[in-house]
ROVO-607885 format. One record per atom (N, C-alpha, C): residue number from 1; atom name; x, y, z. Coordinates in steps of 0.001 Angstrom, whole numbers. Example, Ala and Ser with C-alpha at 12.3 -4.5 7.8 and 13.67 -1.06 7.14 Angstrom:
VOFI     n   atom        xx        yy        zz
VOFI     1      N     13190     -5690      7800
VOFI     1     CA     12300     -4500      7800
VOFI     1      C     13200     -3300      7800
VOFI     2      N     12850     -2250      7080
VOFI     2     CA     13670     -1060      7140
VOFI     2      C     12900        30      7870
//
This chain:
VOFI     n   atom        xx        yy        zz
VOFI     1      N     54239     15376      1440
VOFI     1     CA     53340     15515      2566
VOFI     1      C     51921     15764      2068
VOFI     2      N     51060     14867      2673
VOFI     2     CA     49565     14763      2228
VOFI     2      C     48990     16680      2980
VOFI     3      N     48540     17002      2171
VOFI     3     CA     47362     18434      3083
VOFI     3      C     46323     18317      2417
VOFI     4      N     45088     18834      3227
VOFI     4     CA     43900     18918      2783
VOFI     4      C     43273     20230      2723
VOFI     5      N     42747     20648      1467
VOFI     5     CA     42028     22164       932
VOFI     5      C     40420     21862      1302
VOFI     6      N     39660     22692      1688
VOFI     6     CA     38163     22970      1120
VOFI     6      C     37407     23656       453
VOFI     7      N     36558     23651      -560
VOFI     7     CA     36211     24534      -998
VOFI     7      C     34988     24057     -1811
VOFI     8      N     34156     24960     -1893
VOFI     8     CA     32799     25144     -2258
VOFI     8      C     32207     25838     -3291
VOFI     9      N     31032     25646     -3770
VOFI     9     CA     30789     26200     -5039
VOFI     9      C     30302     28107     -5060
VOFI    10      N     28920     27984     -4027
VOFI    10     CA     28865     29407     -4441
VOFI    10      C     30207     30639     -4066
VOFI    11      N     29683     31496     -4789
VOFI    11     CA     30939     32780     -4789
VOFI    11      C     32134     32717     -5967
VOFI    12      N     32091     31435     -6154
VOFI    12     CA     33003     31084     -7471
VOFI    12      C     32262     30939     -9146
VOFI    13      N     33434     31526     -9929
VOFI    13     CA     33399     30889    -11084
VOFI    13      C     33720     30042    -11833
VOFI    14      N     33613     29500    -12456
VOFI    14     CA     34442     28810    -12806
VOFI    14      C     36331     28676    -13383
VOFI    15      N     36388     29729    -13550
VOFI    15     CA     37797     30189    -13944
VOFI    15      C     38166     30885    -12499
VOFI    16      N     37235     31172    -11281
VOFI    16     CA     38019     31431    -10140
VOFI    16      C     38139     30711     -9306
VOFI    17      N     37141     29356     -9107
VOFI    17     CA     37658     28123     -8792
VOFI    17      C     38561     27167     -9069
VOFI    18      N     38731     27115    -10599
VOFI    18     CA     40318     26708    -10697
VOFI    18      C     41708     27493    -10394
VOFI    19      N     41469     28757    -10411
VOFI    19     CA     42248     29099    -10045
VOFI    19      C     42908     29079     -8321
VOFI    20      N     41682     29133     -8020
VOFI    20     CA     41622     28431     -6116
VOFI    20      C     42064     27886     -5981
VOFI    21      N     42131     26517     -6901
VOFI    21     CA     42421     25653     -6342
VOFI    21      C     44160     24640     -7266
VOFI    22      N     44703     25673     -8334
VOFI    22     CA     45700     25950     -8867
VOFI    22      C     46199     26732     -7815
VOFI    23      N     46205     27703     -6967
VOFI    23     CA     46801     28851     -6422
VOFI    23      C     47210     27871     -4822
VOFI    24      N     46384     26653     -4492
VOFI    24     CA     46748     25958     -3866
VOFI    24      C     47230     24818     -3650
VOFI    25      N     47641     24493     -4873
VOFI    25     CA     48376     23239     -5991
VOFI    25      C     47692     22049     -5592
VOFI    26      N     46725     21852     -5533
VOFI    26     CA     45522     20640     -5356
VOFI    26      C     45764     20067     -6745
VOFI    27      N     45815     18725     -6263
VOFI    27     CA     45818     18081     -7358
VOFI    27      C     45202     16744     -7875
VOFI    28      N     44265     16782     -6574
VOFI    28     CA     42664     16087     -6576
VOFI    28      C     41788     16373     -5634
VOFI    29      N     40468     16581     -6307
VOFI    29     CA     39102     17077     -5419
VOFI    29      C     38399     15955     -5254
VOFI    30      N     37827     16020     -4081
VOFI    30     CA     36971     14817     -3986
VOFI    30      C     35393     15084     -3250
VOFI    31      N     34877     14955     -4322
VOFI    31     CA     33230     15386     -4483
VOFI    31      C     32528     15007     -3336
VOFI    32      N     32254     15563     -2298
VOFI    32     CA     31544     15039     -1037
VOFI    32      C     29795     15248     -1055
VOFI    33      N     29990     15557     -2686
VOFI    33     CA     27971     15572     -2563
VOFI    33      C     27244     14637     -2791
VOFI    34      N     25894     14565     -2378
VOFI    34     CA     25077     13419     -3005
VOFI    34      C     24567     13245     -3957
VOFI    35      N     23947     14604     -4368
VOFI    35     CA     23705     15033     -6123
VOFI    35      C     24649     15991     -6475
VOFI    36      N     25178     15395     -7871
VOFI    36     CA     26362     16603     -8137
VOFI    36      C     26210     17178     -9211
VOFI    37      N     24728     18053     -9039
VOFI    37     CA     23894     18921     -9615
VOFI    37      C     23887     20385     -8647
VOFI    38      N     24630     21259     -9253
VOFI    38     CA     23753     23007     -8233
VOFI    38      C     22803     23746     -9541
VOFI    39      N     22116     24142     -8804
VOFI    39     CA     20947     24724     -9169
VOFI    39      C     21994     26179     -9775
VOFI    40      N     21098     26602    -10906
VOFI    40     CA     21203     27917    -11141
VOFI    40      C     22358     28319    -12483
VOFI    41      N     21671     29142    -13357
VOFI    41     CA     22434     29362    -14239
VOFI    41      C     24128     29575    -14537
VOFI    42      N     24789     30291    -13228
VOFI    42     CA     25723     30840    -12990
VOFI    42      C     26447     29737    -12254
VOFI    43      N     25727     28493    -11993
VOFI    43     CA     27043     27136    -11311
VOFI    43      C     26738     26158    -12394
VOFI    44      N     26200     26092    -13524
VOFI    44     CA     25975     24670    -13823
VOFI    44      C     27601     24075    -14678
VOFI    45      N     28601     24816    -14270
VOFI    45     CA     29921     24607    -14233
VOFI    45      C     30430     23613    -13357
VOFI    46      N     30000     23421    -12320
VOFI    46     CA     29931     22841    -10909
VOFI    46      C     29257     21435    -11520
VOFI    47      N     28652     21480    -12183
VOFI    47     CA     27730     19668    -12480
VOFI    47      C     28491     18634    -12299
VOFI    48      N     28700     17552    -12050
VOFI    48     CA     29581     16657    -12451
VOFI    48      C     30228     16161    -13586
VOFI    49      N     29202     16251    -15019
VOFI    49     CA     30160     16043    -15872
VOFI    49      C     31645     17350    -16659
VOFI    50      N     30503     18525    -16153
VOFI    50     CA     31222     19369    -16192
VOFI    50      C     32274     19782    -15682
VOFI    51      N     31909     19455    -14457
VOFI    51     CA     33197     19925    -13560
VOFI    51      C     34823     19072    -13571
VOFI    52      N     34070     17635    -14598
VOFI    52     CA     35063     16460    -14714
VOFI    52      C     35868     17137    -15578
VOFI    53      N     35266     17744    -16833
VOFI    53     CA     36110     17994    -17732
VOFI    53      C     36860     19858    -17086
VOFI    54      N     36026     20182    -16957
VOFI    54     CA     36911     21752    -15916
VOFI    54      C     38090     21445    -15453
VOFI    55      N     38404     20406    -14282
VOFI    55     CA     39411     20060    -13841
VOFI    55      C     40417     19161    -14451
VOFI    56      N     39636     18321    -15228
VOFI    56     CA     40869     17291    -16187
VOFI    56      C     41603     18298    -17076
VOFI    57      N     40677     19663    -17580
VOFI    57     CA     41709     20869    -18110
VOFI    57      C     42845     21505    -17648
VOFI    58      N     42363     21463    -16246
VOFI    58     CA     43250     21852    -15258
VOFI    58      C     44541     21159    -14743
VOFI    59      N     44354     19588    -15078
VOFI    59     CA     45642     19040    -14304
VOFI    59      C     44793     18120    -13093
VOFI    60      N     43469     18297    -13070
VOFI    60     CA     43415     18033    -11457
VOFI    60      C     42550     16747    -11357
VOFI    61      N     42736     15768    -11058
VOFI    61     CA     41963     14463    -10074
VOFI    61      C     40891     14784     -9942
VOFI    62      N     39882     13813    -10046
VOFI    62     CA     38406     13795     -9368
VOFI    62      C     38156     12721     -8582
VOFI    63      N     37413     12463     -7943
VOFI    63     CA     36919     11473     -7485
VOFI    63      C     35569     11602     -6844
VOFI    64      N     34576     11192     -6821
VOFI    64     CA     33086     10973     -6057
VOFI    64      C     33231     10394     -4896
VOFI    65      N     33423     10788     -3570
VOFI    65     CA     33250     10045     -2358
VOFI    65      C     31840     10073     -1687
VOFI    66      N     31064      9518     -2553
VOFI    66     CA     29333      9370     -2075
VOFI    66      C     29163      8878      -360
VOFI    67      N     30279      7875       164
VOFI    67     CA     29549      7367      1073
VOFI    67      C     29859      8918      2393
VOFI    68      N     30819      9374      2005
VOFI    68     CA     30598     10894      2739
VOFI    68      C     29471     11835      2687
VOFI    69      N     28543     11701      1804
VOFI    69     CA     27666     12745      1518
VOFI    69      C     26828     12660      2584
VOFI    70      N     26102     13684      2698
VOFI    70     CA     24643     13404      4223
VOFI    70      C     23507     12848      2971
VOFI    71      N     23212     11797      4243
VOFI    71     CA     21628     11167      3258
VOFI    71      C     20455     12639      2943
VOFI    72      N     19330     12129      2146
VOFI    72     CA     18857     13052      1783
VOFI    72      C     17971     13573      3453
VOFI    73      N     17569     12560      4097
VOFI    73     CA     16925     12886      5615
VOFI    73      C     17695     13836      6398
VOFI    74      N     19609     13819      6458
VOFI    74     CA     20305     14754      7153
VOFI    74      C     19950     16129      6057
VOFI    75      N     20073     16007      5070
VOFI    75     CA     19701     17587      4185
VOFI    75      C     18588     18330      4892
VOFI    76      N     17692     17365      4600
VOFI    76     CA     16568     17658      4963
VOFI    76      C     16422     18701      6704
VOFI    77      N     16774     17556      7323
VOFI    77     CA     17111     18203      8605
VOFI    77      C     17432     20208      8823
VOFI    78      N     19078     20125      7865
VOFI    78     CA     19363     21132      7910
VOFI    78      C     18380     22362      7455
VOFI    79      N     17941     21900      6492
VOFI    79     CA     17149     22742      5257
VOFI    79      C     15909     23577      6333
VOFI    80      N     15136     22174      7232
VOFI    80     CA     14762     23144      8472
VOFI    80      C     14866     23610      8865
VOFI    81      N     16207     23602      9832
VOFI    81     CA     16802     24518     10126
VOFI    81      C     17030     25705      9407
VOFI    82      N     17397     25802      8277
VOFI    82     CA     17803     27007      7559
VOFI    82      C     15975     27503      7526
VOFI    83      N     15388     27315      7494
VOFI    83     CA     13670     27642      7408
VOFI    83      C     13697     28412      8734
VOFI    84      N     14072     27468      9914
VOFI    84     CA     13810     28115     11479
VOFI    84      C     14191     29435     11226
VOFI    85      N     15836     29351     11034
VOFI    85     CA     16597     31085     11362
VOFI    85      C     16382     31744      9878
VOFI    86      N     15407     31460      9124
VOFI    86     CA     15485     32282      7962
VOFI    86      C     16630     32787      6998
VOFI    87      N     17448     31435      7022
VOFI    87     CA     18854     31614      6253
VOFI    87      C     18391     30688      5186
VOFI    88      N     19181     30504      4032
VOFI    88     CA     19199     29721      2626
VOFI    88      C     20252     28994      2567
VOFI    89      N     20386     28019      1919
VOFI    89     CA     21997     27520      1534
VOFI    89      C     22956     28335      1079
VOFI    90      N     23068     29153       488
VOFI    90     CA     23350     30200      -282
VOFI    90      C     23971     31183      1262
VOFI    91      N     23819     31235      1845
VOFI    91     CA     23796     32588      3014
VOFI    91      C     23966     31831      4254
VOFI    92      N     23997     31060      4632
VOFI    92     CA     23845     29803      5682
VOFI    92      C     25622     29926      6187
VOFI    93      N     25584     30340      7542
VOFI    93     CA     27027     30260      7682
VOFI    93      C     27560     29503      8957
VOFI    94      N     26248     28396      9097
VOFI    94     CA     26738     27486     10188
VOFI    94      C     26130     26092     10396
VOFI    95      N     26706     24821     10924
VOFI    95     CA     25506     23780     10601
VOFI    95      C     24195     24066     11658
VOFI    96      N     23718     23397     11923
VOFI    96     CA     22621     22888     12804
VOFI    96      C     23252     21920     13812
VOFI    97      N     23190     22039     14874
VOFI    97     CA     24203     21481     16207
VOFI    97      C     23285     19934     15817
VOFI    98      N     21970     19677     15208
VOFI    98     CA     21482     17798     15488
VOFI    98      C     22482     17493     14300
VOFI    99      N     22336     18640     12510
VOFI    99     CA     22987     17936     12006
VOFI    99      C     24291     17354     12465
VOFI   100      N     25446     18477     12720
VOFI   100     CA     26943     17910     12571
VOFI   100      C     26814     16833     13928
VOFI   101      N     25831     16285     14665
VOFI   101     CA     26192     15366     15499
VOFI   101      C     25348     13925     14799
VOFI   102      N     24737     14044     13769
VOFI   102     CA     23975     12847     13680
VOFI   102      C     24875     12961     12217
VOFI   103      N     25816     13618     11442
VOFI   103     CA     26733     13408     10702
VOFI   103      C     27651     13089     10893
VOFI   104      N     28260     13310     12249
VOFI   104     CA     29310     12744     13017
VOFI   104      C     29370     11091     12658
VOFI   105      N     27950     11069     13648
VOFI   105     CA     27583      9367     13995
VOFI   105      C     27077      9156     12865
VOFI   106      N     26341      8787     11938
VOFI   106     CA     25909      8157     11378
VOFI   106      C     26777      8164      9645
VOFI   107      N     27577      9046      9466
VOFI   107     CA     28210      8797      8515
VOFI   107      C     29464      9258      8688
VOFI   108      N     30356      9959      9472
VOFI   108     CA     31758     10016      9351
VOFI   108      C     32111      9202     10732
VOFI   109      N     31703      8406     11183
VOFI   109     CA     32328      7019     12526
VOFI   109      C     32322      6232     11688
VOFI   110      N     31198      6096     11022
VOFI   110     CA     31810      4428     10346
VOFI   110      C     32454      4502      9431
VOFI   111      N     32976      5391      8461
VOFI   111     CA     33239      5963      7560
VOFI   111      C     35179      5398      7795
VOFI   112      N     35738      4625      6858
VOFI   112     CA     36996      4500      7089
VOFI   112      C     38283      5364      6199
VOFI   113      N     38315      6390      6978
VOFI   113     CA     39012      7898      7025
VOFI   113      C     40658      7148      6800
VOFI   114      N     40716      6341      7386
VOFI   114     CA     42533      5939      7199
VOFI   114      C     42552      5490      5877
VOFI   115      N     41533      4395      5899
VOFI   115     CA     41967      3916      4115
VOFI   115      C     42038      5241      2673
VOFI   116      N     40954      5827      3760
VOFI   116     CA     40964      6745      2695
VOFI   116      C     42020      8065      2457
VOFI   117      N     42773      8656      3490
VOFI   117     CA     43498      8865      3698
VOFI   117      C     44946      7934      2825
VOFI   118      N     44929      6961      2980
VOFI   118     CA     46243      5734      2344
VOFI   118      C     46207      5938      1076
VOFI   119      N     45061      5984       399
VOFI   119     CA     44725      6237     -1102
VOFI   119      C     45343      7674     -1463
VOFI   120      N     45482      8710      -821
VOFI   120     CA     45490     10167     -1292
VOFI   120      C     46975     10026     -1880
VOFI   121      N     47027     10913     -2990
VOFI   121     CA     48789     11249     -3446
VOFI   121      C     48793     12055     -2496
VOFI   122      N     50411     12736     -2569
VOFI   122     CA     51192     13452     -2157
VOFI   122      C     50803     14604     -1988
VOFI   123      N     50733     15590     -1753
VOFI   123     CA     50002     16717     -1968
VOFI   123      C     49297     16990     -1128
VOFI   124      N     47867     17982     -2099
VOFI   124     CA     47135     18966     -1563
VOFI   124      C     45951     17748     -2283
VOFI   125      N     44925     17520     -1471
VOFI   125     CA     43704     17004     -1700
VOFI   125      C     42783     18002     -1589
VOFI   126      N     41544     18871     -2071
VOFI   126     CA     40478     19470     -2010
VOFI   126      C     39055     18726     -1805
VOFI   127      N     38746     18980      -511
VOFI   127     CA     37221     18321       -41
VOFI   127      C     35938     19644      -837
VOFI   128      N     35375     18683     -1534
VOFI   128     CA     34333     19973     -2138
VOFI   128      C     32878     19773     -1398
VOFI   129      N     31912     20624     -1598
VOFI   129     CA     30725     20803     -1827
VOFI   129      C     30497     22107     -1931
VOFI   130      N     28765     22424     -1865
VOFI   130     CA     28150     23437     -2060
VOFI   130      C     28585     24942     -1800
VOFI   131      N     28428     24852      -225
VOFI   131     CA     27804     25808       410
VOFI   131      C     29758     26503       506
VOFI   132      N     29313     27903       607
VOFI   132     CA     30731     29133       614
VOFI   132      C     31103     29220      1443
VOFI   133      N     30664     29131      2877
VOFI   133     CA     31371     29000      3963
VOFI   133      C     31600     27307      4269
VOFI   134      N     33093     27086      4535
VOFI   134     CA     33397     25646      5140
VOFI   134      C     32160     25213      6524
VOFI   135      N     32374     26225      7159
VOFI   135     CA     31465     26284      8743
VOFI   135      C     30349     25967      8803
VOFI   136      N     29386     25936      7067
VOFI   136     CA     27834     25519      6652
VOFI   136      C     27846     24537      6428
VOFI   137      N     29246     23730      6186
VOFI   137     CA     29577     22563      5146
VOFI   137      C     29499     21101      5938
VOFI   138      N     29046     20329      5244
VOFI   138     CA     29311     19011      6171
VOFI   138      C     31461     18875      5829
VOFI   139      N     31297     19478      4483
VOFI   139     CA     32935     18888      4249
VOFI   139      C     34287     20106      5473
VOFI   140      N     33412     20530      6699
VOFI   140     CA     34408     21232      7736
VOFI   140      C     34340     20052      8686
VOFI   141      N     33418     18988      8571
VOFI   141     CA     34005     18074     10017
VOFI   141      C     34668     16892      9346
VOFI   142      N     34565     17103      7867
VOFI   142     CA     35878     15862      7574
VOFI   142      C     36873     15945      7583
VOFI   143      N     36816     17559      7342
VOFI   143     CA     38323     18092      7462
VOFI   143      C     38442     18162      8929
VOFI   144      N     38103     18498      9485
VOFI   144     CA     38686     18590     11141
VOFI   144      C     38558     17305     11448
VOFI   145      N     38147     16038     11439
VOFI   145     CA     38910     14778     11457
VOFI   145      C     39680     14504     10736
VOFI   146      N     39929     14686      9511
VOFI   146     CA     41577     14478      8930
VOFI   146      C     42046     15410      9326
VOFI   147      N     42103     16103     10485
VOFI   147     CA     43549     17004     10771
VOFI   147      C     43510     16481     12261
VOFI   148      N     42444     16174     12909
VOFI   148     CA     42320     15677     14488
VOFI   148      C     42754     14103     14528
VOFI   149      N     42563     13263     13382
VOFI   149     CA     43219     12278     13518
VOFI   149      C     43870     11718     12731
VOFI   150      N     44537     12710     11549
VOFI   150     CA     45631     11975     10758
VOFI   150      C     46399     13215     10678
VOFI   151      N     46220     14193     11160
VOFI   151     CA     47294     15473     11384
VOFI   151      C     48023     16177     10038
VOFI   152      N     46452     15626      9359
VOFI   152     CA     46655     16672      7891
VOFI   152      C     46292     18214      7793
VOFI   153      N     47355     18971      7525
VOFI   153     CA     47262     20340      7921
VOFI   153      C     45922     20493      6743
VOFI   154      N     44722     21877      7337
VOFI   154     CA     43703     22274      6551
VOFI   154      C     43327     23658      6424
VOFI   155      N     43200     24274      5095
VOFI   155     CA     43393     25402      4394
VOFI   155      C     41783     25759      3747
VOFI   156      N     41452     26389      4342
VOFI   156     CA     39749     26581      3217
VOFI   156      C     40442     27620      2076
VOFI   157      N     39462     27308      1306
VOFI   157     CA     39782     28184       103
VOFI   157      C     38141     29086      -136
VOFI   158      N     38202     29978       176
VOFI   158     CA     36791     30981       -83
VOFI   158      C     37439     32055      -916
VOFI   159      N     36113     32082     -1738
VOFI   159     CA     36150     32872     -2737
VOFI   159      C     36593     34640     -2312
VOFI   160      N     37066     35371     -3457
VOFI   160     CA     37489     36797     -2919
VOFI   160      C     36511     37887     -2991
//
């Protein structure tokens, strides 16, 4: 049975993100960012080439699903937002009601969720990005369409 995990970079380490995501027997992540660069001394674990080899240590699948990412104009968007209410990415614990509707439409409608779905092994799949709360994340409305329309059960994984 296919299930889907989420989980995000800040709050983790690197040895407590694999373990996250060992503790939830994931056994491929699939990179929902557009740059898969985080800022800051304490994630550059998180990089992409890094994080390739982190998880190939681990046992675990990668994959880059770019056409999921928000263009840099939807970032942007949010990032205002986070300016308006004086929150950061980092601390940010909700989207922006234009983003998740112009992310909706403009990149998870056309976006073909079944094929991609058909591709997944067996298992536990992990949707990644940034931000520590799923609820900040663009990767909480992919998951709530793979569970609203392919009835894949979904598990966030936040740090302890």
């Amino acid at each position: 049975m296919r299930r889907i995990a989420t989980i995000g970079v800040y709050g983790f380490t690197a040895g407590t993100f694999v373990a996250a995501l060992a503790g939830a027997e994931a056994g491929l992540l699939l990179d929902l960012r557009q740059r898969r660069g985080v800022r800051g001394p304490e994630y550059t674990w998180a990089n992409a080439a890094r994080l390739r080899r982190l998880l190939a240590d681990a046992g675990i699948g990668y994959r880059h699903v770019r056409d999921l990412a928000p263009t840099t104009e939807l970032r942007e968007l949010q990032y205002r937002e986070d300016d308006r209410q004086g929150v950061g990415k980092r601390n940010r614990i909700t989207l922006a009601a234009e983003y998740a509707e112009r992310y909706t439409r403009e990149i998870l409608d056309p976006f073909d969720l079944g094929g991609l779905v058909a591709g997944l092994p067996p298992g536990v799949t992990a949707l990644f990005c940034v931000e520590r709360d799923p609820q900040a994340c663009h990767r909480s409305l992919v998951a709530g369409r793979l569970h609203a329309g392919h009835g894949l059960p979904v598990t966030h994984l936040r740090p302890a």
